[in-house]
C-alpha positions as semicolon CSV with decimal commas, in nm:
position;residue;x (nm);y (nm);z (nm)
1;X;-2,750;1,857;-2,976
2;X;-2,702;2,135;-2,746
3;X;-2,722;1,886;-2,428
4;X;-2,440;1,701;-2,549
5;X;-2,189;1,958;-2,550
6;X;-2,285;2,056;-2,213
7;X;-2,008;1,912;-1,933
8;X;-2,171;1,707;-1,696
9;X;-2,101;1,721;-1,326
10;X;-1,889;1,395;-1,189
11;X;-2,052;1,116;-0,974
12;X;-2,039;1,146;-0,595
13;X;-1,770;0,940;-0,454
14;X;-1,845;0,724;-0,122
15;X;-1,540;0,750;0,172
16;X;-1,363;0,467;0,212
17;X;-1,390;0,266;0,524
18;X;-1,106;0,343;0,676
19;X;-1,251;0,691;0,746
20;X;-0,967;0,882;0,587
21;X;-1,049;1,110;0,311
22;X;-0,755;1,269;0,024
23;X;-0,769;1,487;-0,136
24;X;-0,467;1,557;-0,386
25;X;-0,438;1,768;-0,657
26;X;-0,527;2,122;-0,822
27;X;-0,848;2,378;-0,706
28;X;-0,939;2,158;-0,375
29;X;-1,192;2,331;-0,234
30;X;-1,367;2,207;0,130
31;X;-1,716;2,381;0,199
32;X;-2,049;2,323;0,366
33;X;-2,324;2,276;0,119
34;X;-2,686;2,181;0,308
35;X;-2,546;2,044;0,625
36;X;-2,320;1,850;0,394
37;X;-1,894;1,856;0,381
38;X;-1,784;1,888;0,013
39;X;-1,486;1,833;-0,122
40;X;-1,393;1,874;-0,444
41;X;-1,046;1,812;-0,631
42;X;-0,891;1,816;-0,948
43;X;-0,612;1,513;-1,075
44;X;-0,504;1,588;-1,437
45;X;-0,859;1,581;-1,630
46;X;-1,037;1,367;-1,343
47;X;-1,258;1,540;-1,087
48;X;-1,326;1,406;-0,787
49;X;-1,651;1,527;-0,553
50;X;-1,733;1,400;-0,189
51;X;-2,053;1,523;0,026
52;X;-2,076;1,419;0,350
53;X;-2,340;1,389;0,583
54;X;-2,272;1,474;0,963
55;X;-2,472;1,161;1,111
56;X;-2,401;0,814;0,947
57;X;-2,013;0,903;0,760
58;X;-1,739;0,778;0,977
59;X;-1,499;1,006;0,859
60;X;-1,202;1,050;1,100
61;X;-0,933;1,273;0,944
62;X;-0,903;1,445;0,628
63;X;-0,564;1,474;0,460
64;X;-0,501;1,798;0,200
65;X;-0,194;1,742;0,012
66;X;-0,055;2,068;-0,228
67;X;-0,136;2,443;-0,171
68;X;-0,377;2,514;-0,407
69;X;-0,779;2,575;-0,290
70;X;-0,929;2,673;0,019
71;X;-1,069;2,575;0,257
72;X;-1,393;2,772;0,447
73;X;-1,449;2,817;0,839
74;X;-1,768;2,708;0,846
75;X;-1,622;2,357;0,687
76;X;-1,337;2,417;1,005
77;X;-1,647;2,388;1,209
78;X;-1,803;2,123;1,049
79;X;-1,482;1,865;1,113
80;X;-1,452;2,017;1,510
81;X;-1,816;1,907;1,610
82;X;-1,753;1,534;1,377
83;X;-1,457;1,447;1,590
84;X;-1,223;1,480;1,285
85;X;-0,857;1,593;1,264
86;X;-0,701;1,796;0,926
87;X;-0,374;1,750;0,769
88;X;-0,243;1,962;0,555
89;X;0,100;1,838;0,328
90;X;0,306;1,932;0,077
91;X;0,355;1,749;-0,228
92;X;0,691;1,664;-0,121
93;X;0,633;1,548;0,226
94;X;0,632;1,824;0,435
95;X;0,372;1,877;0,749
96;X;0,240;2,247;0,662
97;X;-0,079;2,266;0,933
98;X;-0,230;2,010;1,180
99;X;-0,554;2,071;1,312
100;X;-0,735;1,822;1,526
101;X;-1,070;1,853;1,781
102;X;-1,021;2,061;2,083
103;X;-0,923;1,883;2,444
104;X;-0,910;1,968;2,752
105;X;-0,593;2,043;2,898
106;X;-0,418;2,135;3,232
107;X;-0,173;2,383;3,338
108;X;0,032;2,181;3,571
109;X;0,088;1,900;3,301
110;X;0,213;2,192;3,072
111;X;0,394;2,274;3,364
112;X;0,548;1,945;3,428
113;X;0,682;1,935;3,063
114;X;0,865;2,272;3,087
115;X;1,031;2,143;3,391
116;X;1,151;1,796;3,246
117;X;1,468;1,901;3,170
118;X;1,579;2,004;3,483
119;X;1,444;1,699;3,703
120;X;1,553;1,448;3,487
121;X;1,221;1,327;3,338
122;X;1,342;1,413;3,000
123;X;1,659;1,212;2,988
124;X;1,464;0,919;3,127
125;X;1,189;0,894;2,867
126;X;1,414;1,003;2,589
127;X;1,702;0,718;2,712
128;X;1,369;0,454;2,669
129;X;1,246;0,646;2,321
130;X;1,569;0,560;2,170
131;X;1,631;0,207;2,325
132;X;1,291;0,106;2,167
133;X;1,394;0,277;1,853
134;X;1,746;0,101;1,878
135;X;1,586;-0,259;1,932
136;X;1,291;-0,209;1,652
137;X;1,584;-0,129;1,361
138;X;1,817;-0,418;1,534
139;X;1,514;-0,652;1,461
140;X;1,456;-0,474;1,150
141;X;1,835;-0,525;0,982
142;X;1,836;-0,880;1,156
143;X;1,485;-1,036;1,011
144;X;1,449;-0,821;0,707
145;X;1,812;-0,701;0,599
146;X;1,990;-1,045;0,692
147;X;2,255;-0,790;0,840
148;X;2,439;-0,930;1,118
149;X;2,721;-0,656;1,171
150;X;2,457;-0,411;1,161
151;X;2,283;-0,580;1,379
152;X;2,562;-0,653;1,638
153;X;2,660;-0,260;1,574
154;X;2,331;-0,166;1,713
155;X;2,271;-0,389;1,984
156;X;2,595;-0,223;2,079
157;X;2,494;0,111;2,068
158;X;2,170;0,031;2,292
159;X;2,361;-0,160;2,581
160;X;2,535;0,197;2,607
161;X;2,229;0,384;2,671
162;X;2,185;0,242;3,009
163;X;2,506;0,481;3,090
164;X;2,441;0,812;2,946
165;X;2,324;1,045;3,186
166;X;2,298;1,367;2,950
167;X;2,079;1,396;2,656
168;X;2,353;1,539;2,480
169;X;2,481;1,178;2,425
170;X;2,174;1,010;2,401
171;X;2,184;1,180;2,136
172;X;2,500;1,100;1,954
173;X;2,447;0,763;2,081
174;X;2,115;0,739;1,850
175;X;2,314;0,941;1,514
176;X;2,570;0,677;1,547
177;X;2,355;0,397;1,542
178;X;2,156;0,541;1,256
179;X;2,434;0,604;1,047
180;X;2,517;0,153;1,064
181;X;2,091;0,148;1,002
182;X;2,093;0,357;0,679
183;X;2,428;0,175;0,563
184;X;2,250;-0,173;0,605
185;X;1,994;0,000;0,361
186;X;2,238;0,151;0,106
187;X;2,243;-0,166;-0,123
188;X;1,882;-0,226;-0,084
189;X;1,735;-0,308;-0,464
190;X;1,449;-0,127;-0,576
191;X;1,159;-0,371;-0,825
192;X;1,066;-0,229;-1,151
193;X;0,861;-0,404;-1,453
194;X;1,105;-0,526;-1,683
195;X;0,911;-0,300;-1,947
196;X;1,053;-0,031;-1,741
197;X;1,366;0,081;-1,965
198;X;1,411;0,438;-1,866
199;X;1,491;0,396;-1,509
200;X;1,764;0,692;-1,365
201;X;2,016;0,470;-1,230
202;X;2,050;0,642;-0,863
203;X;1,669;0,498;-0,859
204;X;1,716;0,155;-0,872
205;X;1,836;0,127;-0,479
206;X;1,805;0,289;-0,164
207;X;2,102;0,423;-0,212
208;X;2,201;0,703;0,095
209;X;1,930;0,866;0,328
210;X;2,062;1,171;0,275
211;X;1,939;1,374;-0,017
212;X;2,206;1,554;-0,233
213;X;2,005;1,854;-0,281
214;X;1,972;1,941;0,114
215;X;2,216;1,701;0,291
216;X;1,913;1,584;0,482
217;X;1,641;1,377;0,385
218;X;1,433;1,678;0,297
219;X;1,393;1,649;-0,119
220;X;1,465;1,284;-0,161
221;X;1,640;1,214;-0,532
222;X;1,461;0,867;-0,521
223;X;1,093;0,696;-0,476
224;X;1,229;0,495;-0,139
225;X;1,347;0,828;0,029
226;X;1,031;0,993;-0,114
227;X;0,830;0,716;-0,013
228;X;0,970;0,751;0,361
229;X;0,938;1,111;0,373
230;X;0,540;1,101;0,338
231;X;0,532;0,811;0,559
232;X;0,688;1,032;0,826
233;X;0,513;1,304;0,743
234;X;0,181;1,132;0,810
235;X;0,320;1,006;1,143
236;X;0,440;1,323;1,248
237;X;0,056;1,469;1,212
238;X;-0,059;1,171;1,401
239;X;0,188;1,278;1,676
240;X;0,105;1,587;1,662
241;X;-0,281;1,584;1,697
242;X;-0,237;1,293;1,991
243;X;-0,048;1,532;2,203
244;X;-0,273;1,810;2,192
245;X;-0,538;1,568;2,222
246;X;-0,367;1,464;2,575
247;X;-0,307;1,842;2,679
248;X;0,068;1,848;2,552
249;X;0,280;2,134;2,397
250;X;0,392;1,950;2,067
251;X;0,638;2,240;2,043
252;X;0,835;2,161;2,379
253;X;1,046;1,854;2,307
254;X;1,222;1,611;2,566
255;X;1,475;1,451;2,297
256;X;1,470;1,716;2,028
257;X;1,594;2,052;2,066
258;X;1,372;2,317;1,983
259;X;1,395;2,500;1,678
260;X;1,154;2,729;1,519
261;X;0,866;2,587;1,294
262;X;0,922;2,232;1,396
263;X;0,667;2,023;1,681
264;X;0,954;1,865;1,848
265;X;0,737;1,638;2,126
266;X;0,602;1,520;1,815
267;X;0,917;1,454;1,671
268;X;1,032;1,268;2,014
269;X;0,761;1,039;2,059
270;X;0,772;0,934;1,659
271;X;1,105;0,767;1,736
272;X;0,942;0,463;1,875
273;X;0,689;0,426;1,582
274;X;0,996;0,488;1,310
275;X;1,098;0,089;1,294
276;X;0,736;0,062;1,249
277;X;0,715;0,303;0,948
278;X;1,048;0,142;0,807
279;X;0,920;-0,191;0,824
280;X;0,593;-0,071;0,598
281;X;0,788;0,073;0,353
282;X;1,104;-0,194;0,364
283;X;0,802;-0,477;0,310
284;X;0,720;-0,265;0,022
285;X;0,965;-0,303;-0,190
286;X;1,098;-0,631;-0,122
287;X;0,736;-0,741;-0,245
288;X;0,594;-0,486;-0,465
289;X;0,709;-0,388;-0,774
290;X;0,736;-0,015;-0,835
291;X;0,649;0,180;-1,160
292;X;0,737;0,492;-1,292
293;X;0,463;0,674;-1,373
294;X;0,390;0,683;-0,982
295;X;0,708;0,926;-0,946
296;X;0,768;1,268;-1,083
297;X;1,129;1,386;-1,068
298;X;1,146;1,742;-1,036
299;X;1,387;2,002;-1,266
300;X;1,591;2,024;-0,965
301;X;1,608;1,617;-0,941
302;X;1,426;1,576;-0,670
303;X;1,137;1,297;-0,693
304;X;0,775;1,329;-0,532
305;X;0,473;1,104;-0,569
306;X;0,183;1,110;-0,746
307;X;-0,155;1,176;-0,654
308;X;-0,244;0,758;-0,670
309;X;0,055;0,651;-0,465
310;X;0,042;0,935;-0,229
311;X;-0,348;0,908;-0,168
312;X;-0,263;0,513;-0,118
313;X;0,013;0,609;0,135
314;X;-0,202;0,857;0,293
315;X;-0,475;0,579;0,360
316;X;-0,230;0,443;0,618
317;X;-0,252;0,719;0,874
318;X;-0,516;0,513;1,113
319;X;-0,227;0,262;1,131
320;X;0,008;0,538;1,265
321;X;-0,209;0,713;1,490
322;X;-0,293;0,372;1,713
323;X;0,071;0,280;1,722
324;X;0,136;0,657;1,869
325;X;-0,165;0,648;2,108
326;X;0,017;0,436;2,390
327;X;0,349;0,605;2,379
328;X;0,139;0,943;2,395
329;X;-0,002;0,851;2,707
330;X;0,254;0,728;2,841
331;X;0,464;1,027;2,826
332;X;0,153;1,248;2,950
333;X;0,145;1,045;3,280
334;X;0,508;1,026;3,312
335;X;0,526;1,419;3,303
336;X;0,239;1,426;3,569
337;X;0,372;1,167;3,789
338;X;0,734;1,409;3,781
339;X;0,498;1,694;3,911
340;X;0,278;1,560;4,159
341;X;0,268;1,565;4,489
342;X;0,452;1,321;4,738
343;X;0,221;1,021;4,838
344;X;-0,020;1,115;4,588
345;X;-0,116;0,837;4,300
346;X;-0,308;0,961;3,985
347;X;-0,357;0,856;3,639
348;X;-0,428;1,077;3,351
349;X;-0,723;1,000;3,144
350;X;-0,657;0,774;2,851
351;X;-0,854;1,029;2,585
352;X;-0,660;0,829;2,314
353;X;-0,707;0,425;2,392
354;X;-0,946;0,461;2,644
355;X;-0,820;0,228;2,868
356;X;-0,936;0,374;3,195
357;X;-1,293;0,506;3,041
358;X;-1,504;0,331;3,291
359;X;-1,297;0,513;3,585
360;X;-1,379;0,879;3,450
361;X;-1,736;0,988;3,625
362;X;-1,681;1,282;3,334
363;X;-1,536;1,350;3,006
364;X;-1,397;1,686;3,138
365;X;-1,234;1,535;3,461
366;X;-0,868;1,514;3,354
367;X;-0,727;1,259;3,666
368;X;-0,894;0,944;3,785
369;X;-0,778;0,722;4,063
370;X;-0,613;0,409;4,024
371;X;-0,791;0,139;3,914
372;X;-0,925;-0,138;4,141
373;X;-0,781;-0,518;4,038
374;X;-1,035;-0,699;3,863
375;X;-1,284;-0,914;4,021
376;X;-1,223;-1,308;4,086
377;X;-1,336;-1,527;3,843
378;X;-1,429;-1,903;3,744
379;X;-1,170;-2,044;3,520
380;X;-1,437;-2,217;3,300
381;X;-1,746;-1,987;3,286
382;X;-1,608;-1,681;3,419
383;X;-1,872;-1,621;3,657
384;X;-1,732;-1,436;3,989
385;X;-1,647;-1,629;4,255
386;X;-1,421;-1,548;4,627
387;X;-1,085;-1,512;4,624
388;X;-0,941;-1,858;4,733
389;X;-1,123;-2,083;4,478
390;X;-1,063;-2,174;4,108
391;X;-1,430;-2,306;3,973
392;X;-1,768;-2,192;4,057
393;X;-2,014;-2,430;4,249
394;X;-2,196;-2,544;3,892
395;X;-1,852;-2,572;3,711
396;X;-1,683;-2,807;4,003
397;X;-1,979;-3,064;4,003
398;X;-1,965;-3,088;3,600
399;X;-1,607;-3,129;3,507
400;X;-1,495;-3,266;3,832
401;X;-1,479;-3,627;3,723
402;X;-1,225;-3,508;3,426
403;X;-1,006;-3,303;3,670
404;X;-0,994;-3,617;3,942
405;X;-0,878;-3,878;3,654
406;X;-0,579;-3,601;3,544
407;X;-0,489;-3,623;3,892
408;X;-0,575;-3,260;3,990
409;X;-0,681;-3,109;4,288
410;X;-1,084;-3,015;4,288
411;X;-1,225;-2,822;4,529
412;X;-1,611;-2,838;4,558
413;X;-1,657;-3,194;4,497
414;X;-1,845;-3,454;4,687
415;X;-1,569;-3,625;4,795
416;X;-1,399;-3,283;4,936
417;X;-1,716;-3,192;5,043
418;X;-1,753;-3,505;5,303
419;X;-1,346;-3,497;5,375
420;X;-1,421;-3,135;5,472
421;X;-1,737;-3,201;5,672
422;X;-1,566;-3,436;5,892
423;X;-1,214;-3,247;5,977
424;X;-1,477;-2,964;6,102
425;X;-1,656;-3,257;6,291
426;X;-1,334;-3,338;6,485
427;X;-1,229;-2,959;6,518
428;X;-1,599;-2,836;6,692
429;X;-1,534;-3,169;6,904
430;X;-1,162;-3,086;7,021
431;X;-1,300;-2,720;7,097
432;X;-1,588;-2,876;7,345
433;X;-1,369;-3,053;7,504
434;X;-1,107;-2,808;7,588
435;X;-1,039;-2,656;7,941
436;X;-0,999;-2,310;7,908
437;X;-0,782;-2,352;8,240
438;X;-0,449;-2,446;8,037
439;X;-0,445;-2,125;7,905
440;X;-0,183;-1,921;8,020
441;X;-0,300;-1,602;8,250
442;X;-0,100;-1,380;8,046
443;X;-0,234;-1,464;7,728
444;X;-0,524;-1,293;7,661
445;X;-0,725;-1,182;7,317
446;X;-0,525;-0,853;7,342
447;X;-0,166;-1,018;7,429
448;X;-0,280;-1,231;7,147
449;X;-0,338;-0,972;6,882
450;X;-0,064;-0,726;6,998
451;X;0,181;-0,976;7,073
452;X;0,168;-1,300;6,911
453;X;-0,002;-1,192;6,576
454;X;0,233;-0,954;6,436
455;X;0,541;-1,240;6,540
456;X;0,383;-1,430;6,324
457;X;0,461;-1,250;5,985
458;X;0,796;-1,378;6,023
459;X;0,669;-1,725;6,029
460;X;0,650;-1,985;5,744
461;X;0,290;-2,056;5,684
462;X;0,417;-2,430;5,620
463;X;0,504;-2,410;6,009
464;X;0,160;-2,274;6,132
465;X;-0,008;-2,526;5,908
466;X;0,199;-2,805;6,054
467;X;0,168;-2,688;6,417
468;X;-0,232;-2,664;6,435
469;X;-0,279;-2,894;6,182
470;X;-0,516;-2,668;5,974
471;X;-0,526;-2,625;5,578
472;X;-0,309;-2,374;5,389
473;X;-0,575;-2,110;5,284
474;X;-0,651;-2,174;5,711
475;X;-0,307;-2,085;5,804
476;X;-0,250;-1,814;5,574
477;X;-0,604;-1,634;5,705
478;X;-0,458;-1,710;6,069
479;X;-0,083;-1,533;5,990
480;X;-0,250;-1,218;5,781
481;X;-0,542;-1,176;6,071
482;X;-0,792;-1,227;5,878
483;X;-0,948;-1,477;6,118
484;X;-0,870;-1,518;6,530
485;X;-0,793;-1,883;6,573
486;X;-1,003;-2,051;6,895
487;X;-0,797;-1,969;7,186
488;X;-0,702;-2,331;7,207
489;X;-0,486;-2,249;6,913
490;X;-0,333;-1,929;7,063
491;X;-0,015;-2,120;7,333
492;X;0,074;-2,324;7,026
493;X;0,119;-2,013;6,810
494;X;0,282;-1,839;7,069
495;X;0,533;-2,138;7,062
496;X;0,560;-2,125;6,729
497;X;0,612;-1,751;6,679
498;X;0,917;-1,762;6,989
499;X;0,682;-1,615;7,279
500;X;0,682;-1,850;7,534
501;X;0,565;-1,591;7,824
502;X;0,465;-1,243;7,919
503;X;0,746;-0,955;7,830
């Protein structure tokens, strides 16, 4: 009888594929136990217990919301050698500590973002932050809203941009087109069950982004604002962790002004993904119905989430962080390219999309060199072929019956094959028989090459073509110097190209 009065410990819990692990609630504790993470919360009378193994979990960021636990170093060490990034929220939406895997960085990009402001590579990425921000909520009101003077407004406010040359009214620029966003919102209807009789009135629409308690959107009075508030919150860690990740100071904003206890790079290079986060949470509620046992309203009126909806939310942070990566990067190479020096052409390594992986000889190396244009291929196999041709030899003989009956040109084919075999007949024939006499004295290889070959640049290649009666790919070879026509060809080129004797 004993046993059965004895509390039994809760079932391990697996992580859910999207690698990203909540934990919300009351005593959350993260430790090492045997190699193993676990994590352990509390949610009214449910427990919740994950152990982790460091080979075979994919987990990729771990998200603490509320202030109550620990968390131990070795467990800190644990999530540095697995790759994975911590969050650590409020339980009103608030971004209290980012921590994320160590990068290499370098000095002069540092460097290069302290200077921005003075060589104008501030006001140029912050003028194209908020014209992508500005088109995102113009598409936004248009498709989803139905708002056409919104709309208009906005469109408005971005053809100024291309004006401004002070970040002092980009930004005023971007407040004024926010305040005719949030206005197209105001009327939005919020979707409750119809069993749901004890709705607050100020709940059932968006009402005004500005909360009543703070006159800012800090402490939201209804689910949408709260809802928004943790979506930006979760973005803003994302932003955060990508430009240390790149070798950025998240404190030194372009767009932002720096304030203390606020990343304001992070904040800047959010403003692209904002639309992005609006249009989650706008889809939301135009298709989901809301209910109130998801919401707690504070004794001060403000509303937060509970743990359910805000470990749901939370789940949506791999979405944010590869919408961010791009702009990230983009941003760290602009900064470089303002610092380095004249006639020299660098790229950062992508660390976050790894789009330039195959140029870095080393994960440490922080610049690669430009990347080479991709190789020529066949347009129906792919296999690499020269420059100059569409199909490969096995491709031409197959589908060149089908390409003749549409009409289209086919290189390779027997009939091309036999044309070309005879036109270089006739051409070996015509050089035989040519007397090297009617050359002029003065008109030499050298003359040729230093005289009559850079004339030709100037030259339609139609005209060449025409002259020598040669093919296009021919004539262009002959006017770029890739090939030295026979000096037959060289008095007619000179012709051609306006030399008709020795300067």
């Amino acid at each position: 009888m004993a046993s059965r009065t004895l509390s039994q410990p809760p079932a391990v819990r697996q992580l859910p594929r999207h690698g990203t692990l909540v934990l919300f609630g009351f005593e959350t504790r993260v430790s090492v136990s045997n190699g193993h993470l676990s994590c352990h919360d509390i949610t009214g009378v449910k427990r919740h217990d994950f152990l982790l193994a460091k080979v075979g979990s994919n987990l990729r960021r771990l998200v603490l919301i509320g202030s109550s636990g620990y968390i131990s170093l070795e467990a800190l060490r644990w999530l540095a050698d697995r790759g994975a990034s911590l969050s650590m929220l409020d339980r009103r939406g608030k971004v209290i500590a980012v921590c994320g895997p160590a990068a290499p960085s370098d000095t002069r990009l540092r460097r290069a973002q302290s200077l921005a402001l003075q060589n104008g590579t501030a006001l140029r990425i912050s003028r194209e932050f908020i014209r992508l921000k500005l088109e995102g909520q113009a598409t936004l009101v248009r498709d989803m809203l139905n708002n056409e003077d919104a709309t208009l407004a906005i469109e408005r406010f971005r053809g100024e941009l291309a004006e401004v040359d002070c970040l002092e009214s980009i930004r005023i620029i971007e407040a004024q087109a926010a305040r005719c966003y949030w206005q197209a919102w105001s009327n939005l209807p919020v979707r409750w069950p119809v069993k749901e009789r004890r709705i607050p009135e100020h709940w059932k629409r968006f009402g005004s982004r500005i909360s009543l308690l703070t006159q800012s959107p800090r402490l939201a009075i209804n689910p949408p604002n709260a809802i928004l508030n943790l979506a930006y919150a979760l973005c803003e860690s994302e932003a955060r962790i990508a430009c240390v990740a790149m070798g950025l100071d998240s404190a030194i904003g372009l767009l932002h002004v720096d304030t203390p206890r606020r990343d304001s790079l992070a904040c800047d290079v959010m403003e692209v993904c904002r639309p992005k986060v609006d249009a989650f949470v706008l889809n939301w509620l135009q298709t989901e119905t809301l209910r109130k046992a998801d919401f707690i309203e504070g004794r001060d009126g403000a509303c937060r989430l509970s743990s359910a909806l805000a470990i749901k939310l939370c789940e949506t942070a791999e979405t944010w962080r590869r919408l961010l990566a791009p702009t990230v990067e983009c941003v760290a190479q602009e900064l470089w390219a303002s610092a380095a020096v004249k006639g020299e052409r660098m790229l950062l390594a992508t660390r976050l999309t790894q789009r330039t992986k195959r140029f870095v000889k080393d994960s440490d190396v922080a610049l690669v060199k430009q990347p080479q244009p991709p190789a020529h291929a066949c347009e129906n196999c792919g296999t690499k072929i020269r420059v100059g041709t569409r199909l490969c030899w096995k491709c031409s003989t197959e589908i060149a019956p089908a390409i003749l009956a549409s009409g289209r040109k086919m290189a390779r084919t027997p009939e091309s094959l036999a044309r070309k075999a005879d036109t270089q007949r006739k051409q070996r024939a015509l050089n035989r028989s040519w007397n090297r006499a009617e050359l002029p004295a003065w008109l030499t290889c050298d003359a040729y090459i230093k005289q009559v070959l850079p004339a030709l640049s100037n030259i339609a290649k139609h005209l060449i073509r025409s002259a020598l009666g040669v093919s296009e790919p021919y004539a262009s070879n002959i006017q770029t110097g890739k090939i030295v026509p026979h000096p037959r060809h060289w008095l007619t080129l000179a012709r051609v190209a306006g030399i008709s004797q020795n300067p």
